[in-house]
C-alpha positions in Angstrom: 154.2 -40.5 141.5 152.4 -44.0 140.9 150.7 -41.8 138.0 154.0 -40.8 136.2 155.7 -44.2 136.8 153.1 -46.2 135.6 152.9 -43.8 132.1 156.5 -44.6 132.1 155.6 -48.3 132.2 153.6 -47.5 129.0 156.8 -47.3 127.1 157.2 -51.5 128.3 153.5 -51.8 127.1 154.5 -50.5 123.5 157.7 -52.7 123.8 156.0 -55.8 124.2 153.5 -55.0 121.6 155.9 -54.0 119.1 158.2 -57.5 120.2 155.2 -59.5 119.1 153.2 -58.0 116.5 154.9 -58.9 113.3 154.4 -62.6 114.6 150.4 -62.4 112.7 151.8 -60.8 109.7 155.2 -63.5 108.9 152.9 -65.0 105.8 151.7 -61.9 104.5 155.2 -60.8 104.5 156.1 -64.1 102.4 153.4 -62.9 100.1 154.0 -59.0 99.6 157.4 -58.9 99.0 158.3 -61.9 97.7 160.4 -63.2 101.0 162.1 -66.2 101.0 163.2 -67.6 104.4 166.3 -66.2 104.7 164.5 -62.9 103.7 161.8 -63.4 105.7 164.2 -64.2 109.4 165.9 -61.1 108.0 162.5 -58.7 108.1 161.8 -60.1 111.7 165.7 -59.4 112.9 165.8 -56.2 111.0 163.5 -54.3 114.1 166.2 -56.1 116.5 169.0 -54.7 114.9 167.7 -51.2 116.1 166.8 -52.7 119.2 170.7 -53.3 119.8 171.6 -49.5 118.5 168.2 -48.1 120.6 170.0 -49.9 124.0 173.5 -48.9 123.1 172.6 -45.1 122.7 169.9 -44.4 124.6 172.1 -43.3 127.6 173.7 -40.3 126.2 170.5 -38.5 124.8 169.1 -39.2 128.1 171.9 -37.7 130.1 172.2 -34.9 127.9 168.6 -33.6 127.3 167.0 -35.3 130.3 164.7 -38.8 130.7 161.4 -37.4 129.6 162.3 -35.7 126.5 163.8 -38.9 125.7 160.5 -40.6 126.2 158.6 -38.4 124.1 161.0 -39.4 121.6 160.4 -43.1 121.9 157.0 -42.6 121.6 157.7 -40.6 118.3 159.5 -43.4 117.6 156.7 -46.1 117.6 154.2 -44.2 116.1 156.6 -43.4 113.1 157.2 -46.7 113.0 153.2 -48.5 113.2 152.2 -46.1 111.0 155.3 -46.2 108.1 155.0 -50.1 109.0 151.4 -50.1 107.7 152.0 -48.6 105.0 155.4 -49.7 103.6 155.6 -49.3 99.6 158.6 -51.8 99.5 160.5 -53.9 101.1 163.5 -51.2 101.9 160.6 -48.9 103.4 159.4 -51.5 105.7 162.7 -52.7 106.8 163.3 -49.0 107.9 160.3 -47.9 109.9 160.8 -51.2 111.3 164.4 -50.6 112.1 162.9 -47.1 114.0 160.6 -49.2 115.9 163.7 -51.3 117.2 165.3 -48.1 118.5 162.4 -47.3 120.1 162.3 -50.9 121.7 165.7 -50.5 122.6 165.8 -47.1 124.2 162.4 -47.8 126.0 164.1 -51.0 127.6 166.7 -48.3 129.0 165.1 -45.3 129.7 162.0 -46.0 131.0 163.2 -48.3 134.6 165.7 -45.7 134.4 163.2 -42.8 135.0 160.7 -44.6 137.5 163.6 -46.2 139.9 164.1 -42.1 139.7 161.4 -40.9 140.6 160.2 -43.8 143.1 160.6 -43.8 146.9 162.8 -46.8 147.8 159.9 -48.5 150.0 158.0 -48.7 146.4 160.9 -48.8 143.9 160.6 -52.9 143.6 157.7 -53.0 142.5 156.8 -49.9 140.5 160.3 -51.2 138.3 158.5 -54.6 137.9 155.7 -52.7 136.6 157.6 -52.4 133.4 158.4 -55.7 132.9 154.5 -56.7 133.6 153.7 -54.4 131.0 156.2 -55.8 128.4 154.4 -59.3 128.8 151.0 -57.5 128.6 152.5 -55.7 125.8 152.9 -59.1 124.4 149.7 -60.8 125.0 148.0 -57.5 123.6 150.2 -57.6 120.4 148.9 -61.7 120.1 145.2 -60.4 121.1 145.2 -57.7 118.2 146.3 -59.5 115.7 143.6 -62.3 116.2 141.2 -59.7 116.4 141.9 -58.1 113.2 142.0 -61.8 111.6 138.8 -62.2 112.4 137.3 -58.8 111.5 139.1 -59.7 107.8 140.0 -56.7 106.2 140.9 -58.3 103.2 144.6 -58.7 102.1 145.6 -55.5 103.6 145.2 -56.9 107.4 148.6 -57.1 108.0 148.8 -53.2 107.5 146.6 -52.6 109.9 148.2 -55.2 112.3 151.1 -52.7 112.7 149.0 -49.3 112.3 146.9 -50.6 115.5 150.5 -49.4 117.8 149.6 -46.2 116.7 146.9 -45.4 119.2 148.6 -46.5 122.0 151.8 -44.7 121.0 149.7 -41.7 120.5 148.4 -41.7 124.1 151.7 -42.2 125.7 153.0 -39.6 123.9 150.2 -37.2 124.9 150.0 -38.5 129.0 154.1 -38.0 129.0 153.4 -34.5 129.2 151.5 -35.0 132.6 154.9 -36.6 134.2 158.0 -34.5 135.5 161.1 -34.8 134.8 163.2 -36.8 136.6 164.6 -35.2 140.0 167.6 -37.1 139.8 168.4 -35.4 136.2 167.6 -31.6 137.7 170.1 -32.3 140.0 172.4 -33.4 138.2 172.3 -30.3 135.5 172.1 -27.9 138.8 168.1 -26.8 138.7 168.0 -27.8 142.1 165.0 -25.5 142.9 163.2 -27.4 140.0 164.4 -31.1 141.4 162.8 -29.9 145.2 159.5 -29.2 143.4 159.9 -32.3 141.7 160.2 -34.0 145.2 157.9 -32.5 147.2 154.9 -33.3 144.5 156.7 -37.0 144.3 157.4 -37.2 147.9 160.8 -38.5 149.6 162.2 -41.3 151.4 163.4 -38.9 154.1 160.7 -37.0 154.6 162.9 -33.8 153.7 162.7 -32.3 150.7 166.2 -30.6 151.0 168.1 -33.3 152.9 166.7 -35.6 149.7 168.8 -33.2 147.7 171.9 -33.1 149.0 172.0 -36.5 149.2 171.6 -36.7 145.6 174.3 -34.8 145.2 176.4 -36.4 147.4 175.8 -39.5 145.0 176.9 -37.8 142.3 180.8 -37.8 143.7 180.9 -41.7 144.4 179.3 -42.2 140.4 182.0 -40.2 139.0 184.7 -41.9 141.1 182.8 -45.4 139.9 183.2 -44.6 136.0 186.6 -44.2 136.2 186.4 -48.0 137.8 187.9 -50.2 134.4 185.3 -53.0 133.6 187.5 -55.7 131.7 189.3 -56.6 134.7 190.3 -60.3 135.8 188.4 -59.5 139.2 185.3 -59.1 137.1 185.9 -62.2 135.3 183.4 -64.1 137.1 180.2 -61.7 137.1 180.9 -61.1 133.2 180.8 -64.6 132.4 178.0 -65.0 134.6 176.0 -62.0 132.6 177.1 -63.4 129.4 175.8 -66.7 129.9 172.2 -66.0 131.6 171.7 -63.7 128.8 172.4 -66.3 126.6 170.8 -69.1 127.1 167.4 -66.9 127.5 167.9 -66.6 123.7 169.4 -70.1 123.4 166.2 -71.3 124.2 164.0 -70.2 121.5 161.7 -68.1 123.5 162.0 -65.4 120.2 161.4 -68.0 117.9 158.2 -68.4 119.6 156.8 -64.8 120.2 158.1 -63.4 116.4 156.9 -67.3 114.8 154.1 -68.8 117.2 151.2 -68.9 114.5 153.8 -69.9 111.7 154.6 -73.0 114.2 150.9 -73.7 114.8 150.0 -73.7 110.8 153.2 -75.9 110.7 151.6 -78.3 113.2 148.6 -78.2 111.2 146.3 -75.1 112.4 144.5 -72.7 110.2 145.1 -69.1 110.3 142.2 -68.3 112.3 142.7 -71.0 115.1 147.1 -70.4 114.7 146.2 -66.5 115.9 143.9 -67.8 118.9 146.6 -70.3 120.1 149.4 -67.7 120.2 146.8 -65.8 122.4 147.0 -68.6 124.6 150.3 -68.7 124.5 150.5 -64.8 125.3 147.8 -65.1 128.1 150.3 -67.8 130.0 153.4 -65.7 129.4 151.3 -62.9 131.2 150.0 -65.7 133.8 153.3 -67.0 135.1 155.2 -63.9 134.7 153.3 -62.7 137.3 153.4 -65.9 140.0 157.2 -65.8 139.0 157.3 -62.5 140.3 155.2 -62.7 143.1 157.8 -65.5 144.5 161.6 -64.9 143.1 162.2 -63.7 146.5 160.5 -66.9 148.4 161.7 -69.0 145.8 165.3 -68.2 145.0 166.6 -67.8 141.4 168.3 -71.0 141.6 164.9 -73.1 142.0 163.0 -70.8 139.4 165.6 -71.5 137.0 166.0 -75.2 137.9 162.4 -75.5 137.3 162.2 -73.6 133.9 165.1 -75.7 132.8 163.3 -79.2 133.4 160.1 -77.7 132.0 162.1 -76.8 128.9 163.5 -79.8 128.0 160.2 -82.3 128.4 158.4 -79.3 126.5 161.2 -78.3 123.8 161.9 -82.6 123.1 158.0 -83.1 123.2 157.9 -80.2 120.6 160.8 -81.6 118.7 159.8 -85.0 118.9 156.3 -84.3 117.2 157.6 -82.8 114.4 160.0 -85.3 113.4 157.4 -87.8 113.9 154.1 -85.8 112.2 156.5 -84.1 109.7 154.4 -82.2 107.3 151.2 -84.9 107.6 150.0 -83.4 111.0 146.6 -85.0 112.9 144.7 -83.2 114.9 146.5 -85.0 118.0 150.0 -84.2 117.1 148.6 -80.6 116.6 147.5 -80.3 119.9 150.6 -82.0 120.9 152.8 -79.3 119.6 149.9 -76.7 121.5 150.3 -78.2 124.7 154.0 -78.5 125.0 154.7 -74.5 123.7 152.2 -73.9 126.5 154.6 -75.6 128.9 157.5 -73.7 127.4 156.5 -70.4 127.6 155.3 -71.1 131.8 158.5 -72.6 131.8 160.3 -69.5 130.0 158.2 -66.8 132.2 158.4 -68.5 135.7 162.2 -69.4 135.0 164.8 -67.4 132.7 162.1 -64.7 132.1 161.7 -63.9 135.4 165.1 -64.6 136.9 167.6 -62.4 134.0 167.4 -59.3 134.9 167.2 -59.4 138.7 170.5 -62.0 138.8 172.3 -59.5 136.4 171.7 -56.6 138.9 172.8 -58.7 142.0 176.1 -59.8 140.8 177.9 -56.8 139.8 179.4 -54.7 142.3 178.6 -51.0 142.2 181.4 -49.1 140.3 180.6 -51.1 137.3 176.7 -52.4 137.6 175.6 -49.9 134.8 177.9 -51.6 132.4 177.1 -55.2 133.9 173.6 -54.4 132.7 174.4 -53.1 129.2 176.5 -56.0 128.6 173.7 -58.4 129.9 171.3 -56.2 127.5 173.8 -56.7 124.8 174.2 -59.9 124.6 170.5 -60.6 125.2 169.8 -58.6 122.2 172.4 -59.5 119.7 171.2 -63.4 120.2 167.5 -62.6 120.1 168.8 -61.3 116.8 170.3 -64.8 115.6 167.8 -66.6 116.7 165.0 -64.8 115.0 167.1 -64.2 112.3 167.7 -68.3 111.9 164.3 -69.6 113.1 163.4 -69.7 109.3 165.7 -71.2 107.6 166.1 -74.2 110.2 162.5 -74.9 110.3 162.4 -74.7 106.5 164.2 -77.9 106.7 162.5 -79.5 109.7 160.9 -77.9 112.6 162.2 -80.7 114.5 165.6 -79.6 113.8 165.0 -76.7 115.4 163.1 -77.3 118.4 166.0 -79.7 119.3 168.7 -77.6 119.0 167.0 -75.4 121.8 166.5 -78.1 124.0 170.3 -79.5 123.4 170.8 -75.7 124.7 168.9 -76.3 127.5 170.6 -79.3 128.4 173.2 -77.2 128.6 171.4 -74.2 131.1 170.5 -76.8 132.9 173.9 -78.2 133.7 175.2 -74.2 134.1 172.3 -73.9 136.9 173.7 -76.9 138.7 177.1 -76.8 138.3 177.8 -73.4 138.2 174.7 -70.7 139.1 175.5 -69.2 142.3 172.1 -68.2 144.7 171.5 -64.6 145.0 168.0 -64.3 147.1 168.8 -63.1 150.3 172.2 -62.3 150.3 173.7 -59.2 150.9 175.1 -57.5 147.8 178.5 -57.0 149.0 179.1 -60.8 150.1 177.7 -61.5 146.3 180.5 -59.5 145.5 183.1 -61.2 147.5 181.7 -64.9 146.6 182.5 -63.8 143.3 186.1 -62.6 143.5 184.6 -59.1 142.4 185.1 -57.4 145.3 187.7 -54.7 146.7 189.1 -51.8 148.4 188.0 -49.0 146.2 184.2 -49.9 145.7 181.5 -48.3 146.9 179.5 -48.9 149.6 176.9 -51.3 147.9 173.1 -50.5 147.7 171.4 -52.6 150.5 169.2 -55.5 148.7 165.5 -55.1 148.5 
């Protein structure tokens, strides 16, 4: 089971890596196809633009043909994608392998949680689902670590080719080890192969120790859900929560943290770097993602997601203003200080990002909706999230064009902002039973389901 859920997890591996990679290649890009900055924040959105469909549609395939097949088709998906990526003959060819890779991103943000909360025993479900988001952030730092590597092997000018054809291997192998995994017991059910699903749970193992009593609760399950979808969303008693989801989901984008992961060695050669030493610091910045990712996640529940995101907030705006402040003071005559001034405080944002918003989105937009309607909570959240990555990677270029300052302090003006949502308006979620979340937040009611109790 820990086996299948942590080939699962690959597919947030790939995500990350794919998220990050095209950050080495932005001035190659320039180069090749004769990009301007509006072109350029175009080639970088165009992979989130698939991303956006990927999330939207993954649902149905997966319902229809099951979760695994589905994965083997994300996998597809990415290697299709590193390998047309590499080897793009125009701009219209890269923009569409690219645009596959974004599905893939999408779907795998869907589909694989999906299939390990499955397949997981609910002592261990926590934490094998966080597995995914450690991988994305590994994912991530991998992606930054690649593409310094290749730098420095120089392959000439086709090393931005190979920075995308590198996914390839590692798409390969999770396409090959999905074969090793079952499909999901939840799905079997749900189509009527119940025989298959009690093979699936007695090699998985079960939370009640029952192999057929873990099936007909399954299928018990099955009668609230289909009562829950006919539950309408945009209702005035979900006002709250959806405003709440919008909002986190939001600001996480509103902060620049895209601009950062698709731009960081553009920002660094802006600040004065060269190419070899930009590509080392947005290793750095990649290794402390990874680092306080996982402090932030070995606390939320200690903490609170009030304090994480008050913390992140403060640490955004002294390292968003520091950021913003040195470009409007170094302008395009960086020193070596004001370099490592600009270093230091994207260092501090991205601890900031992973041990506050990063850490605290996903788990706050699963507390607040009540059952009936969680799914669509979540795609919403998802939605938005995506759609404003999209803008802001998509704008990035054409604001910094002008002055990275200009930039840099818009995101902390938006942060400002967070910051006054957290303390005005936030509610706490850590220890508090799901159904009283509900009822703080006027979303409760006869009619709902008995709610999950919390982890």
């Amino acid at each position: 089971m820990i086996g299948s859920a942590v080939i699962a997890a690959l597919g947030g591996l790939l995500f990350g890596f794919d998220t990050a990679v095209i950050s080495g290649t932005t001035a190659s890009l320039r180069a090749v196809f004769r990009l301007g900055d509006f072109g350029l924040g175009f080639a970088v959105a165009g992979a989130l633009i698939g991303t956006i469909l990927g999330a939207l549609a993954a649902g149905w395939p997966a319902d229809r043909f099951g979760r695994r097949p589905v994965l083997v088709a994300i996998a597809v998906l990415y290697a299709v994608s590193a390998l047309g990526s590499a080897l793009a003959w125009d701009l219209a060819s890269f923009l569409a392998f690219r645009f596959l890779g974004g599905i893939g991103v999408g779907a795998a943000s869907v589909v694989s949680p999906l299939y390990i909360a499955e397949i997981a025993p609910a002592r261990l479900r926590g934490r094998l689902v966080a597995v995914t988001q450690f991988n994305v952030v590994l994912g991530i730092l991998l992606a930054f670590f690649s593409n310094y590597a290749i730098a420095a092997i120089d392959p000439g000018a086709d090393a931005w080719r190979w920075m995308f054809g590198v996914e390839a291997a590692p798409a390969a192998l999770f396409f090959g080890l999905l074969f090793l995994t079952p499909e999901s017991p939840r799905w079997l059910v749900a189509r009527g192969r119940l025989d298959e699903a009690g093979a699936v749970l007695a090699r998985l193992g079960t939370d009640r120790g029952s192999v057929e009593g873990e099936v007909e609760e399954i299928r018990a399950s099955f009668h609230a859900e289909r009562r829950a979808l006919r539950e309408p969303f945009l209702r005035r008693k979900y006002r709250v929560p959806i405003l709440l989801a919008v909002a986190i989901a939001a600001f996480n984008q509103l902060s620049g943290i895209n601009a950062l992961m698709y731009y960081a060695p553009d920002i660094f050669r802006m600040a004065g770097a060269g190419e070899g030493s930009a590509l080392l610091q947005a290793v750095a910045v990649g290794g402390v993602n990874l680092l306080f990712t996982t402090a932030a996640m070995a606390i939320i529940d200690r903490f609170g997601r009030r304090r994480l995101m008050l913390v992140g907030s403060i640490g955004y705006l002294l390292s968003l203003g520091t950021t913003a402040w040195a470009f409007y003071r170094y302008g395009d005559a960086f020193t070596p200080l004001g370099g490592a001034v600009v270093l230091a405080s994207l260092l501090v944002f991205i601890a900031s990002h992973a041990f506050g918003q990063g850490a605290v989105i996903w788990v706050f937009i699963s507390e607040i909706f009540p059952n009936p309607v969680r799914a669509r909570g979540q795609a919403l959240g998802s939605f938005t999230h995506w759609v404003m990555a999209a803008l802001i990677s998509w704008t990035f270029p054409v604001i910094a064009a002008a002055s990275g300052g200009h930039a840099f302090a818009f995101y902390a003006a938006m942060m400002t902002l967070q910051l006054l949502w957290v303390l005005f308006i936030m509610p706490e979620t850590k220890g508090i039973p799901l159904e009283e979340i509900q009822e703080r937040l006027g979303a409760g009611g006869p009619g709902d389901q008995p709610p999950a109790r919390p982890r």
